[in-house]
C-alpha positions as CSV (number, residue, x, y, z in Angstrom):
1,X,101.7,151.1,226.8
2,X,104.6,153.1,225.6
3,X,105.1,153.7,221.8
4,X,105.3,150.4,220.2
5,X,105.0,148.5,217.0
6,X,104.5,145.0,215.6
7,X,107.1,143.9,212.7
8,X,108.1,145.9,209.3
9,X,107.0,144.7,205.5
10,X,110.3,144.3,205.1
11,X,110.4,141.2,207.5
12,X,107.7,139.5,206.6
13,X,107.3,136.2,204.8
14,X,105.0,135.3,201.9
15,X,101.9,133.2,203.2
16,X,99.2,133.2,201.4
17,X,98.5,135.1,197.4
18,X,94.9,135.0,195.9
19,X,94.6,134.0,192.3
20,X,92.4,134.7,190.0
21,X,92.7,132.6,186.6
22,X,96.1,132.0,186.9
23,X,96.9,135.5,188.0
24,X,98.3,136.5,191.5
25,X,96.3,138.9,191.8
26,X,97.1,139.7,196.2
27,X,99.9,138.5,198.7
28,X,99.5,137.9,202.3
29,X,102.8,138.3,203.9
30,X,103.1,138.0,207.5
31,X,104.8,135.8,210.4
32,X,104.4,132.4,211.4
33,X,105.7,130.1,213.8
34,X,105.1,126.1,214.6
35,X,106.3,124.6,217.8
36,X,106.5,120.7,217.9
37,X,104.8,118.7,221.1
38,X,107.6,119.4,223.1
39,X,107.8,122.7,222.4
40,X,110.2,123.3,220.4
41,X,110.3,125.3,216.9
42,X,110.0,123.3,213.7
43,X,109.3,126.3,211.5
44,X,109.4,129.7,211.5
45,X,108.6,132.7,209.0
46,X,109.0,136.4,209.0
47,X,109.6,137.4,212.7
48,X,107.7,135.3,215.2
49,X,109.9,137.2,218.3
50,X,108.5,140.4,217.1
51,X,105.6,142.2,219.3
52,X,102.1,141.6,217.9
53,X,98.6,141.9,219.7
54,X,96.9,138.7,220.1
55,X,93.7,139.9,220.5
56,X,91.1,137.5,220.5
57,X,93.4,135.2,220.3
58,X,94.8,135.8,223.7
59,X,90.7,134.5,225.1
60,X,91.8,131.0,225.5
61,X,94.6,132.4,228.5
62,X,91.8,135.0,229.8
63,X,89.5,131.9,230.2
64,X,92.0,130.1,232.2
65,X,92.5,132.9,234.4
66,X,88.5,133.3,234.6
67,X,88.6,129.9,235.7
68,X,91.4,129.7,238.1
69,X,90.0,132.6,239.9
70,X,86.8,130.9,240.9
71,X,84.7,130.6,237.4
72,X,82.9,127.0,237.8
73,X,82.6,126.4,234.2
74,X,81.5,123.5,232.2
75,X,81.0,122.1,229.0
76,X,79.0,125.5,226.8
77,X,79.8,127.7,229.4
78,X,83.4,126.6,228.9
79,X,84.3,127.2,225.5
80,X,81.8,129.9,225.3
81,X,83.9,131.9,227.8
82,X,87.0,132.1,224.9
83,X,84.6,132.2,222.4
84,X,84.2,134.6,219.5
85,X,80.5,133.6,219.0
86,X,78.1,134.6,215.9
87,X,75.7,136.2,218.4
88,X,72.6,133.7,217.5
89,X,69.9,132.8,219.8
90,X,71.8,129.2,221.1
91,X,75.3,131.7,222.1
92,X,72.8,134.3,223.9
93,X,70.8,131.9,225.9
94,X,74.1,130.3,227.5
95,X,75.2,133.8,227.9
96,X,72.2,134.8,229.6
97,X,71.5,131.8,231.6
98,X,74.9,132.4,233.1
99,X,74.3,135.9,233.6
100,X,71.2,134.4,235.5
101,X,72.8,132.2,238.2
102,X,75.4,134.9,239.0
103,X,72.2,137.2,239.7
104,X,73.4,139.7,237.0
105,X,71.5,141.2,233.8
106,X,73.0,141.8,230.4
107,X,73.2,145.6,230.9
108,X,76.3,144.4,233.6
109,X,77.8,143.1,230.4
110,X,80.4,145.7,229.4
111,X,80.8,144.8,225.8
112,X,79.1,147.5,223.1
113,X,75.8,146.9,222.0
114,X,76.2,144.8,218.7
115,X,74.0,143.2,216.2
116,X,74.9,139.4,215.3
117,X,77.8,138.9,213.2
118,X,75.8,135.8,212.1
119,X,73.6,137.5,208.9
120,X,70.5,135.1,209.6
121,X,70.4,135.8,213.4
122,X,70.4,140.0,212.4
123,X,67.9,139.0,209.9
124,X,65.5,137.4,212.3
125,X,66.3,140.8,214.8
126,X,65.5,143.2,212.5
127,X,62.1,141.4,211.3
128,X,61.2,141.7,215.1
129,X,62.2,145.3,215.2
130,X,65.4,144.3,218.1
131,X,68.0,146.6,218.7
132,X,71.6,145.8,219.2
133,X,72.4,144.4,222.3
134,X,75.5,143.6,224.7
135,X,74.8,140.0,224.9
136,X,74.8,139.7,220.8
137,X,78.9,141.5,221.0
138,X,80.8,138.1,220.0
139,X,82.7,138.7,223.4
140,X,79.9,138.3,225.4
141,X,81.0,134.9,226.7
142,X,84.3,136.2,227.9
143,X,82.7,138.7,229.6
144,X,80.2,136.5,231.1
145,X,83.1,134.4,232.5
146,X,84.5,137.6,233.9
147,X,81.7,138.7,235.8
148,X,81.2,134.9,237.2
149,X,84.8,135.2,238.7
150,X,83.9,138.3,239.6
151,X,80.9,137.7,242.1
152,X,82.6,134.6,243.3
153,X,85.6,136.5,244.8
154,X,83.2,139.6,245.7
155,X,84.9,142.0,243.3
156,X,83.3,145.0,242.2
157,X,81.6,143.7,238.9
158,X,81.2,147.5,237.8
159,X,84.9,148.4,236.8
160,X,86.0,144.6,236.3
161,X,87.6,145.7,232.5
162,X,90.0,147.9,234.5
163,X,93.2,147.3,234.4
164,X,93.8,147.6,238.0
165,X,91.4,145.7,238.9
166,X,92.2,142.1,240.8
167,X,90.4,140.0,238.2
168,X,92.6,141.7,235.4
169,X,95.7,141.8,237.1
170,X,94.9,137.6,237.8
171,X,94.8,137.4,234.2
172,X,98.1,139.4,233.5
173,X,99.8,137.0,235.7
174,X,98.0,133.7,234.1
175,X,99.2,135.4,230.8
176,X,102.9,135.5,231.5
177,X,102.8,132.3,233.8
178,X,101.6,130.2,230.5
179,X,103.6,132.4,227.9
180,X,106.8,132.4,230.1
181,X,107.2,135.9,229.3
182,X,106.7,139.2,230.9
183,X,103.6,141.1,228.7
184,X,105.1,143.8,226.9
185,X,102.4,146.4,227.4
186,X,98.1,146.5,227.4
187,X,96.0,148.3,225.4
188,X,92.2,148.2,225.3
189,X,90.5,145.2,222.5
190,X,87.8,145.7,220.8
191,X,85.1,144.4,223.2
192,X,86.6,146.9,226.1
193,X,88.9,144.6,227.7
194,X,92.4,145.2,227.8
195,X,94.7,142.8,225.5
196,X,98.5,142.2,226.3
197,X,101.4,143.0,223.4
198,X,103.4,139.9,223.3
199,X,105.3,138.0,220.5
200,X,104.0,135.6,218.1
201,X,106.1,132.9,219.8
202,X,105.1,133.8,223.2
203,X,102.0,133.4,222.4
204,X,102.5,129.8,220.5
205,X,104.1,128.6,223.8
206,X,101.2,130.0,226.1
207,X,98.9,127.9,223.8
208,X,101.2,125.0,223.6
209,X,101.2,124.7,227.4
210,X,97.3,124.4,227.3
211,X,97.5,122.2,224.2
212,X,99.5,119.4,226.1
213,X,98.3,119.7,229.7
214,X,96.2,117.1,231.4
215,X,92.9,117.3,233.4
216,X,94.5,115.1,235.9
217,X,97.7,117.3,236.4
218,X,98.5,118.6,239.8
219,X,98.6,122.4,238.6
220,X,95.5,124.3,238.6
221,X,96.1,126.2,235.2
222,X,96.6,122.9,233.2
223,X,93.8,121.1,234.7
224,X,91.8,124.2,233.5
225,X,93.4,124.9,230.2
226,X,92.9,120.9,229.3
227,X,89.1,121.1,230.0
228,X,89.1,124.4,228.1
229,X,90.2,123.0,225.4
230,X,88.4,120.1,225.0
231,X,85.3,122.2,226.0
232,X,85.9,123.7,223.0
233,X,86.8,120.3,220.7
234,X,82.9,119.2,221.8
235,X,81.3,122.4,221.5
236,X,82.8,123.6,218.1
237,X,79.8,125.5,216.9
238,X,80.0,127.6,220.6
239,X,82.9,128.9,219.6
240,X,82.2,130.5,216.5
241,X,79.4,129.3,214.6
242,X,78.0,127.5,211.6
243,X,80.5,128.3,208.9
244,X,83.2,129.7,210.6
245,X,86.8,128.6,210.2
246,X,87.2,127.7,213.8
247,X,84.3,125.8,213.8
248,X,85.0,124.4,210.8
249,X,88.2,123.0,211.7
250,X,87.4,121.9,214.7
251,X,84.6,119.7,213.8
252,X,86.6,118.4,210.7
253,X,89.9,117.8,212.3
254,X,89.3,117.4,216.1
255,X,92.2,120.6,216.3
256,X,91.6,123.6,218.6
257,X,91.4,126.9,216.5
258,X,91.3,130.4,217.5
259,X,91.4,133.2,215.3
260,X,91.9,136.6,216.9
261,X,90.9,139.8,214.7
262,X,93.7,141.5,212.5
263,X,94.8,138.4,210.8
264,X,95.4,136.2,214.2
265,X,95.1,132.6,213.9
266,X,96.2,129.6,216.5
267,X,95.6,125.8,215.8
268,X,96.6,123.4,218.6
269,X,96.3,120.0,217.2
270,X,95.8,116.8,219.1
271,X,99.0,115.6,219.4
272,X,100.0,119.4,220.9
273,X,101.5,120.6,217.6
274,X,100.9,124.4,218.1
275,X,100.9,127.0,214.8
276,X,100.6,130.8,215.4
277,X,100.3,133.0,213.1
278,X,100.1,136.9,211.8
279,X,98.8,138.5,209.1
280,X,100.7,141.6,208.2
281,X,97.4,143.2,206.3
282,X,95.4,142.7,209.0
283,X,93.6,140.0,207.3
284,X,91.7,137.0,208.4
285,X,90.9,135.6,204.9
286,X,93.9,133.0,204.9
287,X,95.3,132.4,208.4
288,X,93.2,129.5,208.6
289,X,94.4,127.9,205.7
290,X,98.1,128.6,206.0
291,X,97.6,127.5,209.5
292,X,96.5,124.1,208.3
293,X,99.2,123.8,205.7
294,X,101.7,124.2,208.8
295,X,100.3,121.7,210.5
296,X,100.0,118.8,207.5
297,X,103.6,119.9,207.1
298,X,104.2,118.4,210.1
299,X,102.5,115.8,209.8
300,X,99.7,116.3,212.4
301,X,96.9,115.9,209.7
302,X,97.5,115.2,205.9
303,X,97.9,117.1,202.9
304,X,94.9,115.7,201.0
305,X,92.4,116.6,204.3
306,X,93.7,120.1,203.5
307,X,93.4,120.3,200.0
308,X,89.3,118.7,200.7
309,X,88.7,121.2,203.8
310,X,90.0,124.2,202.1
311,X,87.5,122.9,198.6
312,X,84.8,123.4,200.3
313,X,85.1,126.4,202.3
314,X,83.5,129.1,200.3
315,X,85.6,131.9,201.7
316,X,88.6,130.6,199.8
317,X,86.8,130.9,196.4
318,X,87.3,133.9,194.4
319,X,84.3,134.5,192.4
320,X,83.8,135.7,188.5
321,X,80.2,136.6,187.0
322,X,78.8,133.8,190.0
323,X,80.9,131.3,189.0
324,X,84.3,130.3,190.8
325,X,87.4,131.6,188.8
326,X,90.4,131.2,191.3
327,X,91.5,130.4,194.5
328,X,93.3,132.0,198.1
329,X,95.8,129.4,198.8
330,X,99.2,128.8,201.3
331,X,102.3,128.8,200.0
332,X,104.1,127.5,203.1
């Protein structure tokens, strides 16, 4: 993509600040935007209409797309195809089963080699002397779903990440289809797949679109963005893991959450109420959190379910000596 660059310090709000015995100690700043059922915006801080990457973020659209070109996907297989999983044994053996029927190995996976992002799964690796492997990468679902959409249409499953190639260009147009917008450039992510530049809003109303579709509606993309989602809503620990703040939510609040990497966060609630937001530092430490307190703004969940969620995530605490001496908290 040509030259490009997401939003100045200078316009970004205040989000989230980290205090430690009464002293604000770090600030979050960044942009955030909340879009009501219908789709409209309720709130908005710091510069939603200015580019960002989505990153993994954006896996809930590339899903979609994975499904509306041929992907038969169910239930795990569903949400593990936008997933950002810990890599434990239960992610790789959905991986690999899938991997399986298609009549594919792991080594067709094109995600690096990667150990577990979950600490007791690379525990339990090293103790058997495993090396890093594709199907451990946390994108290994997405890439799974890739390839299955890939052998149904008979394209070549070698240079699938390209580009130019018909599975990616399928999910370019799902993308701006869903968004309503036209990307505004592609780089490569993390895993080796490119990401689309798009705003912060653009990428609320994309998610908003899925968050209010029906399984029963006569357009192909809701039908499959409705069963993605609640894919994921019953299969919260396929999408991240124990612990995690997208699991965490999800099995806690019955609200879709997807964090992308570089302080990316989306929560679709129940009622369709859709938050995006940015981190500015990069920062995934607070999106969750802020993301919440957005929502119980609104009213979708209350207050004191945030206040209780946010005690007992651990992440939040900041720690003295071993004991807990302050706290990361919203202030939206």
């Amino acid at each position: 993509m040509a030259s490009a660059e997401t939003f100045p310090a200078s316009s970004a709000a205040e989000l989230a600040v980290v205090e430690r015995g009464g002293f604000i100690e770090s600030r979050h700043v960044g942009s955030a935007i909340v879009l009501d059922p219908d789709g409209e915006t309720v709130a908005a801080h710091g510069d939603p209409a200015a580019l960002i990457l989505p990153r993994s973020s954006l896996k809930p659209l590339q899903a979609i797309a994975s499904v509306t070109a041929g992907a038969a996907l169910t239930d795990e297989r569903l949400a593990i195809a936008m997933a950002s999983h810990d890599g434990t044994d239960r992610h790789a053996a959905i991986v690999r089963d899938m991997l399986t029927e298609i009549g594919l190995s792991e080594d067709e996976l094109q995600c690096p080699p990667s150990w577990p992002t979950s600490s007791a799964a690379r525990r339990e690796m090293v103790r058997d002397r495993a090396e890093k492997s594709r199907i451990r990468h946390n994108c290994s679902g997405k890439h799974a779903a890739m390839l299955t959409a890939c052998r149904v249409n008979g394209w070549d499953t070698r240079t699938y990440l390209d580009p130019a190639h018909p599975l990616q260009a399928h999910i370019r147009e799902v993308v701006e289809r869903l968004t309503g917008t036209k990307v505004a450039g592609t780089v490569i992510d993390g895993c080796g797949a490119p990401v689309h530049a798009m705003s912060l809003e653009s990428l609320a109303r994309g998610l908003s679109r899925v968050g209010t579709a029906s399984e029963r509606s006569p357009f192909a993309l809701h039908r499959a963005g409705a069963a993605l989602l609640r894919a994921a809503r019953e299969n919260p620990w396929v999408v991240e893991g124990p612990g995690g703040d997208d699991t965490l939510t999800m099995e806690r609040f019955g609200i879709f959450s997807k964090k992308g990497a570089e302080g990316v966060q989306v929560l679709v609630a129940q009622n369709g109420t859709t938050v995006a937001i940015k981190m500015l530092d990069g920062s995934n430490r607070a999106a969750s959190l802020v993301a919440l307190a957005l929502l119980a703004r609104t009213g979708a969940i209350s207050v004191q379910d945030v206040a209780r969620a946010a005690a007992e995530r651990p992440s939040l605490r900041i720690m003295g000596g071993g004991q807990s001496v302050g706290v990361i908290r919203s202030v939206v």
